[in-house]
C-alpha atoms as an extended CHARMM CRD file, in Angstrom:
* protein
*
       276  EXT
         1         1  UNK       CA             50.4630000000       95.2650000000       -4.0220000000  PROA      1               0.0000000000
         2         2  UNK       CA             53.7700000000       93.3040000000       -3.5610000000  PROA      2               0.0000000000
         3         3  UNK       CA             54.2470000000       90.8400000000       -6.4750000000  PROA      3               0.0000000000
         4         4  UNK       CA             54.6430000000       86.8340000000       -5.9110000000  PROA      4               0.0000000000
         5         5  UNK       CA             57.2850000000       85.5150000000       -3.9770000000  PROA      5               0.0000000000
         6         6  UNK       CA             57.9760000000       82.1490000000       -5.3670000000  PROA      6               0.0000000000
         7         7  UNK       CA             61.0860000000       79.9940000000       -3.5240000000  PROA      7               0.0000000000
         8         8  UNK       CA             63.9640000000       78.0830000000       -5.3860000000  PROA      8               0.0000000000
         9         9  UNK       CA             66.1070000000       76.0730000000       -4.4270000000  PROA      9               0.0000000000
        10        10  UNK       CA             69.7280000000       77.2060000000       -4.7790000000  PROA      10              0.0000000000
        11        11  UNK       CA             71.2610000000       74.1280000000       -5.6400000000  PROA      11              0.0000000000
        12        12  UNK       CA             71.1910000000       73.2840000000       -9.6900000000  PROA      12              0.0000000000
        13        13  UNK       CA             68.1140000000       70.7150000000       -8.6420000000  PROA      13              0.0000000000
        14        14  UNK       CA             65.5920000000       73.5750000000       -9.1720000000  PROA      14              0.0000000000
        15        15  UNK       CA             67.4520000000       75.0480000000      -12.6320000000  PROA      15              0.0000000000
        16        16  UNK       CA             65.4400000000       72.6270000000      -14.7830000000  PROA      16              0.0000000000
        17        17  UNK       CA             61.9450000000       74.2710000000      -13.1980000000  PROA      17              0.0000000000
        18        18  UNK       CA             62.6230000000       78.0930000000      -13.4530000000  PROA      18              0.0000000000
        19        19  UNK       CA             65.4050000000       78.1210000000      -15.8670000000  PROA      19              0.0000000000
        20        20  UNK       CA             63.3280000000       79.3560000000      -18.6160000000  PROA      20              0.0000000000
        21        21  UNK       CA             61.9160000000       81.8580000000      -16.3900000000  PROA      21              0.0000000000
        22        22  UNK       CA             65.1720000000       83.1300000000      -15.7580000000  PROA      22              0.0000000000
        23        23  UNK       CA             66.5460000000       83.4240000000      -19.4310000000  PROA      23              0.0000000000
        24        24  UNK       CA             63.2870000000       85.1500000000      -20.0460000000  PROA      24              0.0000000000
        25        25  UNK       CA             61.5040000000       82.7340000000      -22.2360000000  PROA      25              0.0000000000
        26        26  UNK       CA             58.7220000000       82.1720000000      -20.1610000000  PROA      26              0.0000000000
        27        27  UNK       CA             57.1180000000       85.3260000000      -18.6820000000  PROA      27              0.0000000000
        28        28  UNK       CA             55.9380000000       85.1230000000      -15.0480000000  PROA      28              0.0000000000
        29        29  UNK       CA             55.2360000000       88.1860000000      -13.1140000000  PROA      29              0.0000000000
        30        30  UNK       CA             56.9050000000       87.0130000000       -9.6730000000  PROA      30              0.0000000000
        31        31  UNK       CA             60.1430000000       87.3870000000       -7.6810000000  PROA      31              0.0000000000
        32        32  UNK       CA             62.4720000000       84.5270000000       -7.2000000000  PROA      32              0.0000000000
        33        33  UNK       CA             64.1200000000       84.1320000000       -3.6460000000  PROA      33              0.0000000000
        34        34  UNK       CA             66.6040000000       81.6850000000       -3.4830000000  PROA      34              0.0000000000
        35        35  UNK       CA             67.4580000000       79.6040000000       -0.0540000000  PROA      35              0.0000000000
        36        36  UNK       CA             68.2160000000       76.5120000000        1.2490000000  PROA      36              0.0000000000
        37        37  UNK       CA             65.0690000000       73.9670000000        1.2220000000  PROA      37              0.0000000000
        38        38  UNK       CA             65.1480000000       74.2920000000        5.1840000000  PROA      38              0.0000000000
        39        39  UNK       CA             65.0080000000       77.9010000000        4.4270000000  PROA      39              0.0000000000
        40        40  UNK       CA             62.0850000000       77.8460000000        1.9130000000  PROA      40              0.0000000000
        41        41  UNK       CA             60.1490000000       75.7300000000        4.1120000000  PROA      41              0.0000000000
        42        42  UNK       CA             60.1000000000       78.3980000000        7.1950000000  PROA      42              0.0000000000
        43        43  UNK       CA             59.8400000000       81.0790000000        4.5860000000  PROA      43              0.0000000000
        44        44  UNK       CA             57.0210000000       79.3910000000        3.4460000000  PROA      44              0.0000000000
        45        45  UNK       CA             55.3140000000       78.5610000000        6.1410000000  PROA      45              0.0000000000
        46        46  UNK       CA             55.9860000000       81.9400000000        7.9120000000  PROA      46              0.0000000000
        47        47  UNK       CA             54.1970000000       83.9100000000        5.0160000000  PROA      47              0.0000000000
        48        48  UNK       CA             57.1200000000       85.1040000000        3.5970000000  PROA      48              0.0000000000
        49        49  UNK       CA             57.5210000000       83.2470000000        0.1670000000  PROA      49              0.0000000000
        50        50  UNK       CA             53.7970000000       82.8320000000       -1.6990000000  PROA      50              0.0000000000
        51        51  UNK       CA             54.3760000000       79.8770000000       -3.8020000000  PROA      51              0.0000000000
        52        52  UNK       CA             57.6310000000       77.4550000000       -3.3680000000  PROA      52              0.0000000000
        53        53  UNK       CA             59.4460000000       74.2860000000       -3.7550000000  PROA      53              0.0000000000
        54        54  UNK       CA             58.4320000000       72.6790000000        0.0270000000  PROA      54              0.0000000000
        55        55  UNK       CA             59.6930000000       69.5750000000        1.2480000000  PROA      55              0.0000000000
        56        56  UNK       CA             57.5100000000       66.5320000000        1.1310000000  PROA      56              0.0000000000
        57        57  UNK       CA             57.8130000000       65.8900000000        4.9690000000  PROA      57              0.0000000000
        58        58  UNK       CA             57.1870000000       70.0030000000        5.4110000000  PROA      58              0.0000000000
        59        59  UNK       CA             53.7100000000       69.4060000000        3.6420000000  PROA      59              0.0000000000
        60        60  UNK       CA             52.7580000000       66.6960000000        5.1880000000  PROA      60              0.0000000000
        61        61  UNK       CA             52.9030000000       68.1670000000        8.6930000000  PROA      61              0.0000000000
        62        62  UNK       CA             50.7360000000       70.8950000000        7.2150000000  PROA      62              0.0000000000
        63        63  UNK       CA             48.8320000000       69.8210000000        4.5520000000  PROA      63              0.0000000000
        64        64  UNK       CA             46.2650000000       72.0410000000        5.3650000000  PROA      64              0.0000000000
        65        65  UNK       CA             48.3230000000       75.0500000000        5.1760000000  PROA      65              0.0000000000
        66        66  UNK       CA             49.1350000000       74.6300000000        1.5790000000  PROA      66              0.0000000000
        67        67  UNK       CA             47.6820000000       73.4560000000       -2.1080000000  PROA      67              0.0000000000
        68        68  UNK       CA             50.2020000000       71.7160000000       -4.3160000000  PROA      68              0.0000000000
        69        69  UNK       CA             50.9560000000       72.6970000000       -8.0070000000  PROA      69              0.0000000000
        70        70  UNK       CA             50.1210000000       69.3620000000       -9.9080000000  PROA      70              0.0000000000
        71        71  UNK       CA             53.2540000000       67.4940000000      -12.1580000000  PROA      71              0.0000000000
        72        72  UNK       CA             55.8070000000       69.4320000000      -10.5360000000  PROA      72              0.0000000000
        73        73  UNK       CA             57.8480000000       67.8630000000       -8.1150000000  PROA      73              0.0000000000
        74        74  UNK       CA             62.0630000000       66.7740000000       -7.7820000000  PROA      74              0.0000000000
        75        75  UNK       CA             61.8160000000       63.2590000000       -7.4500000000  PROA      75              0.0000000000
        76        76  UNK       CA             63.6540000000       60.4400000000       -8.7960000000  PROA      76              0.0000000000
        77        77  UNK       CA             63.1090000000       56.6280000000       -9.7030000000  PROA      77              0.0000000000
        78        78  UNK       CA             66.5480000000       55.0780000000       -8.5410000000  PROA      78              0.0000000000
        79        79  UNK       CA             69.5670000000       57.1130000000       -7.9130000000  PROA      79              0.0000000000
        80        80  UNK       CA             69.3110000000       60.5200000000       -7.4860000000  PROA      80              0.0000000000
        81        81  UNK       CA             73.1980000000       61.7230000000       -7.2970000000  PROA      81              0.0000000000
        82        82  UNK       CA             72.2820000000       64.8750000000       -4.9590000000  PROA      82              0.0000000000
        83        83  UNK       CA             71.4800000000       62.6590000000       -1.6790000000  PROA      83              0.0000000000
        84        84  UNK       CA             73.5260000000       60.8570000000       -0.8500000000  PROA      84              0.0000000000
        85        85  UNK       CA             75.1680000000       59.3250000000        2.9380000000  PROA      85              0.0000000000
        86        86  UNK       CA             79.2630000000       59.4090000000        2.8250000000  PROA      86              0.0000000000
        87        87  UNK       CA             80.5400000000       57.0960000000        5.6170000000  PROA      87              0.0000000000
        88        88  UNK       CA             84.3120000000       55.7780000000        6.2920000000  PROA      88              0.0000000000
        89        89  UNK       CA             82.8720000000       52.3380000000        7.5040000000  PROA      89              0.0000000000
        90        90  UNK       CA             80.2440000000       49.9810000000        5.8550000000  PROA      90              0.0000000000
        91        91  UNK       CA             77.0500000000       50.9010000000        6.1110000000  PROA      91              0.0000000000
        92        92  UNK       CA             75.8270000000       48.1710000000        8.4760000000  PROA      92              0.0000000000
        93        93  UNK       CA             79.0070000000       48.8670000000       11.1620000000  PROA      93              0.0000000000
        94        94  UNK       CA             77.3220000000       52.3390000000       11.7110000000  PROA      94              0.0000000000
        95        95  UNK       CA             75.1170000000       50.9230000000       14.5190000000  PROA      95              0.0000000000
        96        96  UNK       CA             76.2100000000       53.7580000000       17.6470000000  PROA      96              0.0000000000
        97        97  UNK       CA             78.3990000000       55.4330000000       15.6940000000  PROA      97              0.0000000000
        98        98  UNK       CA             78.3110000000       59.5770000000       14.7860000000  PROA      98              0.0000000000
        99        99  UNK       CA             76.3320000000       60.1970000000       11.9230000000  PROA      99              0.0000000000
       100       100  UNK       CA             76.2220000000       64.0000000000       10.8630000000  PROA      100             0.0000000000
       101       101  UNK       CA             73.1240000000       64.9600000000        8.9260000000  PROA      101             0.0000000000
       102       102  UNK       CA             72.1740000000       67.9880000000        7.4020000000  PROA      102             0.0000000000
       103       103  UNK       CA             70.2560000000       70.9660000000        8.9960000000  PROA      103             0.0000000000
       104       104  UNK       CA             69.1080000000       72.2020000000        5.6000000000  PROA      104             0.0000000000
       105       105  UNK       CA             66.7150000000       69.1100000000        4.0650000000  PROA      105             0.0000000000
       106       106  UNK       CA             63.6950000000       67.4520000000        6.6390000000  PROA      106             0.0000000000
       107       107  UNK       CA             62.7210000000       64.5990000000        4.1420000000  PROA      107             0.0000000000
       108       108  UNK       CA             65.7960000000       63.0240000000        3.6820000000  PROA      108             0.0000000000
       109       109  UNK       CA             67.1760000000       62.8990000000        7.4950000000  PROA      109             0.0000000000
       110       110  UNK       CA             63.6570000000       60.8900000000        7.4730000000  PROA      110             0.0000000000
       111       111  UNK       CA             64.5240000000       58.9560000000        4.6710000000  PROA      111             0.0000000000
       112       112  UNK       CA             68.3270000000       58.3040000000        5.7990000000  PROA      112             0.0000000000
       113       113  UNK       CA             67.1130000000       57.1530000000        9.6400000000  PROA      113             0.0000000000
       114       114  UNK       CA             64.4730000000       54.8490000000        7.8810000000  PROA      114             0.0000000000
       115       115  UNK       CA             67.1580000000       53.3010000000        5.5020000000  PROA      115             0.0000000000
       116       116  UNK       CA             69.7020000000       52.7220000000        7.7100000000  PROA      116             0.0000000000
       117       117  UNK       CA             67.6870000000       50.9520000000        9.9690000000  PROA      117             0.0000000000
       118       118  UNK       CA             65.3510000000       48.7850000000        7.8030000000  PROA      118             0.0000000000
       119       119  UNK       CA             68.0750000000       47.9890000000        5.0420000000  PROA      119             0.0000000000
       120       120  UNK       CA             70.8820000000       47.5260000000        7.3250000000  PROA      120             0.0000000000
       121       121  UNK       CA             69.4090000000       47.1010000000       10.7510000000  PROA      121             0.0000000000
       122       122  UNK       CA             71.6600000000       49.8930000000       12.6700000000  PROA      122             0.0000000000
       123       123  UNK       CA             70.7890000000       52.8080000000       14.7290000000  PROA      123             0.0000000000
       124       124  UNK       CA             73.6660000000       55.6100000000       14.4290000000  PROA      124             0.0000000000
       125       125  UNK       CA             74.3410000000       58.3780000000       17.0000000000  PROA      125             0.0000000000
       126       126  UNK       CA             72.5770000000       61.4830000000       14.7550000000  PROA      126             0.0000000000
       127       127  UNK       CA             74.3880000000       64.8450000000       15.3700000000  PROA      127             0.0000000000
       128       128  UNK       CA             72.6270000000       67.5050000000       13.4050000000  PROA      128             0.0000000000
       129       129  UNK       CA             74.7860000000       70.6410000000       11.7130000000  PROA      129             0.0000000000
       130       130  UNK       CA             77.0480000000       72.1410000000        9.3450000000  PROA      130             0.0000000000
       131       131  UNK       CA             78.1410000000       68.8290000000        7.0400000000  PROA      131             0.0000000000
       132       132  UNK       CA             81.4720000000       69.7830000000        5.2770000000  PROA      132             0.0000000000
       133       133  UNK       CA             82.4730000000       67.8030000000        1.9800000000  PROA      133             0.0000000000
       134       134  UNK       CA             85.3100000000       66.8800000000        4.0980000000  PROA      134             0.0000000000
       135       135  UNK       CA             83.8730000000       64.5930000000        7.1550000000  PROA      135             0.0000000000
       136       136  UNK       CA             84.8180000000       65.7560000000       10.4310000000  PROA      136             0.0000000000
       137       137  UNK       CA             87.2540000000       62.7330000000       12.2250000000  PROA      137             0.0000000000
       138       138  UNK       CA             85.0850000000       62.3290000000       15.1960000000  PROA      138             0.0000000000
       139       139  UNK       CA             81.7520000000       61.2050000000       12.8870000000  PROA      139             0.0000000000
       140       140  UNK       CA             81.8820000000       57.9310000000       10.6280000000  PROA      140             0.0000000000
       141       141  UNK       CA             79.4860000000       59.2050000000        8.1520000000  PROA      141             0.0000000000
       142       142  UNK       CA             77.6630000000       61.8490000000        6.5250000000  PROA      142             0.0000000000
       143       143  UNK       CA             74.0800000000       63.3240000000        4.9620000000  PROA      143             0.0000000000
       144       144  UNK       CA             75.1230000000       65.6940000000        2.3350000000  PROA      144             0.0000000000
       145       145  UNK       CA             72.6750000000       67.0800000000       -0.1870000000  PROA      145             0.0000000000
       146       146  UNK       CA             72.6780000000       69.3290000000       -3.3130000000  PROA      146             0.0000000000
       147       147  UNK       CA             75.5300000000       70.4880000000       -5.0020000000  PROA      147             0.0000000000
       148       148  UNK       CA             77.8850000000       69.2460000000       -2.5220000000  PROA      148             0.0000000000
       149       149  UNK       CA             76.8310000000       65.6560000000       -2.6260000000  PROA      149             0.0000000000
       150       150  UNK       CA             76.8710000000       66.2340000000       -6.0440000000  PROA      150             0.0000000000
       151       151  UNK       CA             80.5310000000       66.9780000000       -6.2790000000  PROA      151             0.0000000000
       152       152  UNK       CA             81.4500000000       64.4180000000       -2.7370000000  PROA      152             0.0000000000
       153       153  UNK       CA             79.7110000000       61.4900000000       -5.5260000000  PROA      153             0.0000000000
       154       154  UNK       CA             81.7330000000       62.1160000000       -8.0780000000  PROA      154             0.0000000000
       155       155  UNK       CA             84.8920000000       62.3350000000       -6.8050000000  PROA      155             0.0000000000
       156       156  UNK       CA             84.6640000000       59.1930000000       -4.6410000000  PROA      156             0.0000000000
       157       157  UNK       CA             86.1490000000       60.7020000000       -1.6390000000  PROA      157             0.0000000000
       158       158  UNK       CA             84.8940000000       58.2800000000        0.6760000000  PROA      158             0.0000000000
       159       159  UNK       CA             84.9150000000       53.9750000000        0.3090000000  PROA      159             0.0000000000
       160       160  UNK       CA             81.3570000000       53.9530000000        1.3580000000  PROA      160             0.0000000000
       161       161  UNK       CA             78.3550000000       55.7610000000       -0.1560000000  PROA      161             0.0000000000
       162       162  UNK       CA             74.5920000000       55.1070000000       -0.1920000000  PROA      162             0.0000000000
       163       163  UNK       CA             72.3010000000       56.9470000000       -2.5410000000  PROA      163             0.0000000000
       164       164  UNK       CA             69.0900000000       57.5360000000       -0.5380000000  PROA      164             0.0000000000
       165       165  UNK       CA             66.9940000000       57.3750000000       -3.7300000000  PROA      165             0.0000000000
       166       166  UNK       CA             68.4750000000       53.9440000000       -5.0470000000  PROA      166             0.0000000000
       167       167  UNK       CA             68.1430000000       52.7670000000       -1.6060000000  PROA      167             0.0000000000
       168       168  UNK       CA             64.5760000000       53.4430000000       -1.7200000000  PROA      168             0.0000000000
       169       169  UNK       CA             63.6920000000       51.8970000000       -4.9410000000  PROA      169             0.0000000000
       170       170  UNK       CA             65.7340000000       48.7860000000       -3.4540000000  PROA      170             0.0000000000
       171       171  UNK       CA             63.5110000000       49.0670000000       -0.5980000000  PROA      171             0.0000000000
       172       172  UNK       CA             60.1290000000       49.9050000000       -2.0140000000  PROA      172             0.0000000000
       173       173  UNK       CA             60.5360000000       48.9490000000       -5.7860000000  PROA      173             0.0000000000
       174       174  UNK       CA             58.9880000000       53.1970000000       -5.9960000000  PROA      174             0.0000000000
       175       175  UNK       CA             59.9230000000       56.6530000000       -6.6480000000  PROA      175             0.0000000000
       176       176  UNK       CA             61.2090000000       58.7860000000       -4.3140000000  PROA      176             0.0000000000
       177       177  UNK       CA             59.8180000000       62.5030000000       -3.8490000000  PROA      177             0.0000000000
       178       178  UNK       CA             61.8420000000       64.3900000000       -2.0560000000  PROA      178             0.0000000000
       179       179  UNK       CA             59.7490000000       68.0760000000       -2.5940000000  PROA      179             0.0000000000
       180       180  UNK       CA             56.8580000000       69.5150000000       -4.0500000000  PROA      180             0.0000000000
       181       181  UNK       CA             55.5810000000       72.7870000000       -5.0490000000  PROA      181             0.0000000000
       182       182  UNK       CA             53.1590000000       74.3290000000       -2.9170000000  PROA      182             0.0000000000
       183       183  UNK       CA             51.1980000000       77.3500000000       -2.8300000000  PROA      183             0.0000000000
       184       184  UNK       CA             49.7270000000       78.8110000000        0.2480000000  PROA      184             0.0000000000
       185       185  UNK       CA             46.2210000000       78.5700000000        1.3850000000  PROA      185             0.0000000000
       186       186  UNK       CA             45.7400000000       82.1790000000        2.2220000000  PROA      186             0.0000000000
       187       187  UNK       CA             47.3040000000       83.0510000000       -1.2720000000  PROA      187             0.0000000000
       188       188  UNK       CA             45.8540000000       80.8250000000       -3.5030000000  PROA      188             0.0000000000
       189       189  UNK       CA             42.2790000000       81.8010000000       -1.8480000000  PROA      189             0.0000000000
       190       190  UNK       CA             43.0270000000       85.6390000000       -2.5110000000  PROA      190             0.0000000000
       191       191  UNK       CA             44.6060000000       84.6060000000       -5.7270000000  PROA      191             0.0000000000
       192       192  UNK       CA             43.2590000000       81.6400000000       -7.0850000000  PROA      192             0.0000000000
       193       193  UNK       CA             44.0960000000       83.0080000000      -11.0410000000  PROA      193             0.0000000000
       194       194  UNK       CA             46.8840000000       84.5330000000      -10.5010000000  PROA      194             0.0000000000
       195       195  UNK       CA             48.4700000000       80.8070000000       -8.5180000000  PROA      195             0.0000000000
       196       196  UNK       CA             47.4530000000       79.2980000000      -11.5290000000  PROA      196             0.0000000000
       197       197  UNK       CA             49.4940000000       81.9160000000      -14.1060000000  PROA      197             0.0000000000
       198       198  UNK       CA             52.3150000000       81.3810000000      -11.9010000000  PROA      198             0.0000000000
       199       199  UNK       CA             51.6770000000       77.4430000000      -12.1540000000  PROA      199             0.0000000000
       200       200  UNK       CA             51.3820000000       76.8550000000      -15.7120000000  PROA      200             0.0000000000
       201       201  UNK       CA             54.6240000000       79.4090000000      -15.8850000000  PROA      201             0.0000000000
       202       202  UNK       CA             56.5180000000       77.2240000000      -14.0620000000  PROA      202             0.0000000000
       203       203  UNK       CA             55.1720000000       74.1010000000      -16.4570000000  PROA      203             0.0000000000
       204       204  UNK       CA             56.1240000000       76.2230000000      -19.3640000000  PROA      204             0.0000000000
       205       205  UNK       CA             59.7090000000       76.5730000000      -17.9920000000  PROA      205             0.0000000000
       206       206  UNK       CA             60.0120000000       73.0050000000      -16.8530000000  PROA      206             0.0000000000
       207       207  UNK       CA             59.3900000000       71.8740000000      -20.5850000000  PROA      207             0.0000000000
       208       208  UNK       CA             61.3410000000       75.0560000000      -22.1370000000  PROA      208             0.0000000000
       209       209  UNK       CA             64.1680000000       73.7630000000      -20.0580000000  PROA      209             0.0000000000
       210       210  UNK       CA             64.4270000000       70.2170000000      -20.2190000000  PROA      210             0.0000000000
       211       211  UNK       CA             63.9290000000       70.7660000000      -23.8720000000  PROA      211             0.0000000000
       212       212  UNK       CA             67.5610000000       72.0380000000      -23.4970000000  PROA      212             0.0000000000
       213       213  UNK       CA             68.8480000000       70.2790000000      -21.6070000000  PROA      213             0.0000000000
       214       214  UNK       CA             72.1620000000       70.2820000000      -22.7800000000  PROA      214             0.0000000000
       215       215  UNK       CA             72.5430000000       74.2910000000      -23.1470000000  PROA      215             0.0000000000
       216       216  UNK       CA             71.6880000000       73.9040000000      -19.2330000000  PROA      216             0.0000000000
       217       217  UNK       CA             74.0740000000       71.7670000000      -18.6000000000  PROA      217             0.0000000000
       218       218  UNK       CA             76.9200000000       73.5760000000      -20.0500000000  PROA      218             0.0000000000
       219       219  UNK       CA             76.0930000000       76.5660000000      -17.9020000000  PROA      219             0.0000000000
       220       220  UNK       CA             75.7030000000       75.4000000000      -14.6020000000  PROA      220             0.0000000000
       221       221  UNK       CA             78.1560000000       72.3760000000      -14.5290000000  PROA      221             0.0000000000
       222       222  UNK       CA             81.1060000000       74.5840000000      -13.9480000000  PROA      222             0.0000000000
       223       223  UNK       CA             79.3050000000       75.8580000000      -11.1670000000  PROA      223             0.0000000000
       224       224  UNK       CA             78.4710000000       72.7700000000       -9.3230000000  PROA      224             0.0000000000
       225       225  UNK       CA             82.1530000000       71.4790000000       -9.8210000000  PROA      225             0.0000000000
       226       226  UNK       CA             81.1810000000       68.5450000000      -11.9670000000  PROA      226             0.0000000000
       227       227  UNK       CA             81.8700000000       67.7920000000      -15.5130000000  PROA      227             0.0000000000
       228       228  UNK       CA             79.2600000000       69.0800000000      -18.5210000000  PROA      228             0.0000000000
       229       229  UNK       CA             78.0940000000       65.3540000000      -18.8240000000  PROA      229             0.0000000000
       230       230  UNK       CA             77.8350000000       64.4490000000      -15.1140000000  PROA      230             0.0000000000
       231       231  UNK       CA             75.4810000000       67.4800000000      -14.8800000000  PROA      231             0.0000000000
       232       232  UNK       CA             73.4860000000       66.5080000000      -17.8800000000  PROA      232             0.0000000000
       233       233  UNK       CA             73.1000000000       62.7490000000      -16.5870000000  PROA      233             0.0000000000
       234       234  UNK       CA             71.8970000000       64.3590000000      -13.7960000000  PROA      234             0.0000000000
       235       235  UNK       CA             69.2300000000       66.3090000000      -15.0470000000  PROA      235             0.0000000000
       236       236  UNK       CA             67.9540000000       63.7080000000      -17.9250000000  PROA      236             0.0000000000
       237       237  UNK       CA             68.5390000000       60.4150000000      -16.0870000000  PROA      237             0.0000000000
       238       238  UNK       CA             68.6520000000       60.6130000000      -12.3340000000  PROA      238             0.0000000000
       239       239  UNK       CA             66.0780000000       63.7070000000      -11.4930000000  PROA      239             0.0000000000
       240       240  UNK       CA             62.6600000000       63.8620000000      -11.9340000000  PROA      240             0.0000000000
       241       241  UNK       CA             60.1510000000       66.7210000000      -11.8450000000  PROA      241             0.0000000000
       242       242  UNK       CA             57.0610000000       64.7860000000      -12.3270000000  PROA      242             0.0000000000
       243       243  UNK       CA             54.3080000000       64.0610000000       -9.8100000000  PROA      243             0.0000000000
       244       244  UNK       CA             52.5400000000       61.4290000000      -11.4070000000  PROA      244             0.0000000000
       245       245  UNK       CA             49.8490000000       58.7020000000       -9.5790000000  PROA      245             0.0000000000
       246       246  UNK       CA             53.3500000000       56.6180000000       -9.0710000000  PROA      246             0.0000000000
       247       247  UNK       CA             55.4500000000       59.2910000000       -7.3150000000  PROA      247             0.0000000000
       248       248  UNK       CA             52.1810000000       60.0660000000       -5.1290000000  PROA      248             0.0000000000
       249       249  UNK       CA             52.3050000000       56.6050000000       -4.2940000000  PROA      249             0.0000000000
       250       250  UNK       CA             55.8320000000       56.0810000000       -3.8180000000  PROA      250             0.0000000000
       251       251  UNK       CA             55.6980000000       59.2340000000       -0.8990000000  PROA      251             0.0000000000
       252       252  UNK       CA             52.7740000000       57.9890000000        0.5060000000  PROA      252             0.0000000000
       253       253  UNK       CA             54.0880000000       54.4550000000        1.5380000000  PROA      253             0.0000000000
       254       254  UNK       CA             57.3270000000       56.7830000000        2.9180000000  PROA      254             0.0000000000
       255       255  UNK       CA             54.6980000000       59.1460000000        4.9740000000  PROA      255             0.0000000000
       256       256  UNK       CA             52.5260000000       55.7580000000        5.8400000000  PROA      256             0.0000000000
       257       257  UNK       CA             55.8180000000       54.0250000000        7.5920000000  PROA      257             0.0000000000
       258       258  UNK       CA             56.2620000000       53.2180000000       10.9520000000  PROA      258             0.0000000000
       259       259  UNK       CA             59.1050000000       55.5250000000       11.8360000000  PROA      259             0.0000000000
       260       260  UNK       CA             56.8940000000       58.4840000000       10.9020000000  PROA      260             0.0000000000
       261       261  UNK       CA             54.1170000000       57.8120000000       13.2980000000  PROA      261             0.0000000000
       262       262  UNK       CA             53.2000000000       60.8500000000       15.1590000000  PROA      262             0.0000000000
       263       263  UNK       CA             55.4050000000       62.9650000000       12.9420000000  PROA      263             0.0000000000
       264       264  UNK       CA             52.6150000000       63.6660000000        9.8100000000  PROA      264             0.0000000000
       265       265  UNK       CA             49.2510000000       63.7160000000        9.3800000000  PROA      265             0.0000000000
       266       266  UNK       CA             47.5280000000       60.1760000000        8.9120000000  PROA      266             0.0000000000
       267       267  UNK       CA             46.6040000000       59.4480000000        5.9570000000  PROA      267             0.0000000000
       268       268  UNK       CA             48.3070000000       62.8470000000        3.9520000000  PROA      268             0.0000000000
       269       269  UNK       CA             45.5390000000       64.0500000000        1.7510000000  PROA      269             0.0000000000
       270       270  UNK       CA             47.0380000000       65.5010000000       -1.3990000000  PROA      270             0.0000000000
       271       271  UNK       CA             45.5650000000       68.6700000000       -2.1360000000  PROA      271             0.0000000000
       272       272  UNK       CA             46.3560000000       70.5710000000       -5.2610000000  PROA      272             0.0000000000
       273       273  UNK       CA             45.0870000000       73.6150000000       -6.8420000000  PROA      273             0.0000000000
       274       274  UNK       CA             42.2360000000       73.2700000000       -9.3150000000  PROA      274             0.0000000000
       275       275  UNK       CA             43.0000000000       73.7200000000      -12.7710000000  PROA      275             0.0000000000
       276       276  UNK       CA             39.9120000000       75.9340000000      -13.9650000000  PROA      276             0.0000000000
């Protein structure tokens, strides 16, 4: 029998969650496969992966597909540094102009569509591909995520930037939850113990690893292309990998808005795996 396949997230947003599975303080008898969150999702979905991150919009198109693993989530409560839209122009000149978004998130094209129009009232041209840290001249703006919006928001390379979590809190006064964990259904029927190792592993890392959160820091930041305290800002201050009553809430008025009619199950019922 094959062991677990559990996703992560390659950028340094999912370091904090297995990190102490990976150093080998935290035992967890799985296999780590690393991909894009696009990539996790289908891998997910298509049986592939067992247990992974998922992104919020991926589970609720399919809630019954998976179970979530409670208090584990990447979230944030304001800014969130790794979302973020570049644009040449001020944000409210974008209306018919090129917007490239990202082929590798779902949630925060959402999220960056819904913005755009209800905070600044335009409706951009959306061209969907490869987003380089250096904007193409024929588009006005950019989605980036990850890493690269990581590096793109320090550096300041463009005069305009929007922060799709601060824009949300501005918005909705909430978090934002951009993914969860999920387990499938299939798996966690067959498995219902061994999902809930594998869960309290990943808890056990989560603390192990925020714990150090400086020792983190100092070695992925070189890796990312930001400095030590940039990266450790990041990981203490701007990111979140809680899923408490108030991040639940926060992604259901998201799932509940207008723009997503048709596009998720109505209401999203949060299913998690029991505890036992």
């Amino acid at each position: 029998m094959r062991r677990p396949q559990v996703g992560k997230v390659r950028y340094i947003n999912c370091e904090p969650v297995y990190y102490g599975i990976e150093e080998g303080a935290v035992a967890a008898d799985c296999d780590l496969i690393e991909g894009t969150p696009a990539e996790l999702n289908r891998m997910l979905g298509g049986g592939e992966l067992d247990i992974s991150v998922i992104s919020s919009m991926a589970y609720a198109q399919s809630p019954g597909s998976y179970r979530l693993l409670p208090d584990l989530a990447i979230a944030c409560d304001g800014a969130v540094g790794s979302v973020i839209c570049l644009s040449r122009l001020p944000l409210q000149d974008l209306d018919g102009k090129r917007v490239l978004i990202t082929e590798e998130s779902l949630t925060s094209v959402y999220l960056l569509r819904l913005l755009l129009e209800r905070a600044y009232g335009v409706h951009p041209v959306y061209l969907r591909g490869e987003v380089p840290e250096v904007l193409p001249s024929e588009v006005a703006a950019a989605l980036l995520i990850g890493d690269p919006a990581l590096r793109a928001g320090c550096e300041r390379r463009y005069p305009h930037q929007l922060d799709l979590g601060q824009g949300w809190k501005e918005l909705t006064g909430l978090p934002f939850v951009f993914a969860l964990w999920g387990v499938r259904e299939e798996f966690y029927q067959a498995n219902p113990e061994g999902t809930r190792r594998l869960h309290r592993a990943l808890l056990s890392s989560k603390a192990y690893s925020l714990g150090r959160a400086e020792v983190l820091s100092a070695a992925v930041h070189a890796r990312v292309g930001i400095g030590e305290e940039a990266c450790l800002n990041y990981f203490r201050k701007q990111l979140s990998f809680d899923l408490t009553p108030r991040h639940l809430e926060g992604l259901a008025q998201f799932l509940q808005m207008s723009e997503l009619d048709g596009l998720v199950a109505a209401p999203v019922p949060w299913r998690f795996v029991e505890m036992g």
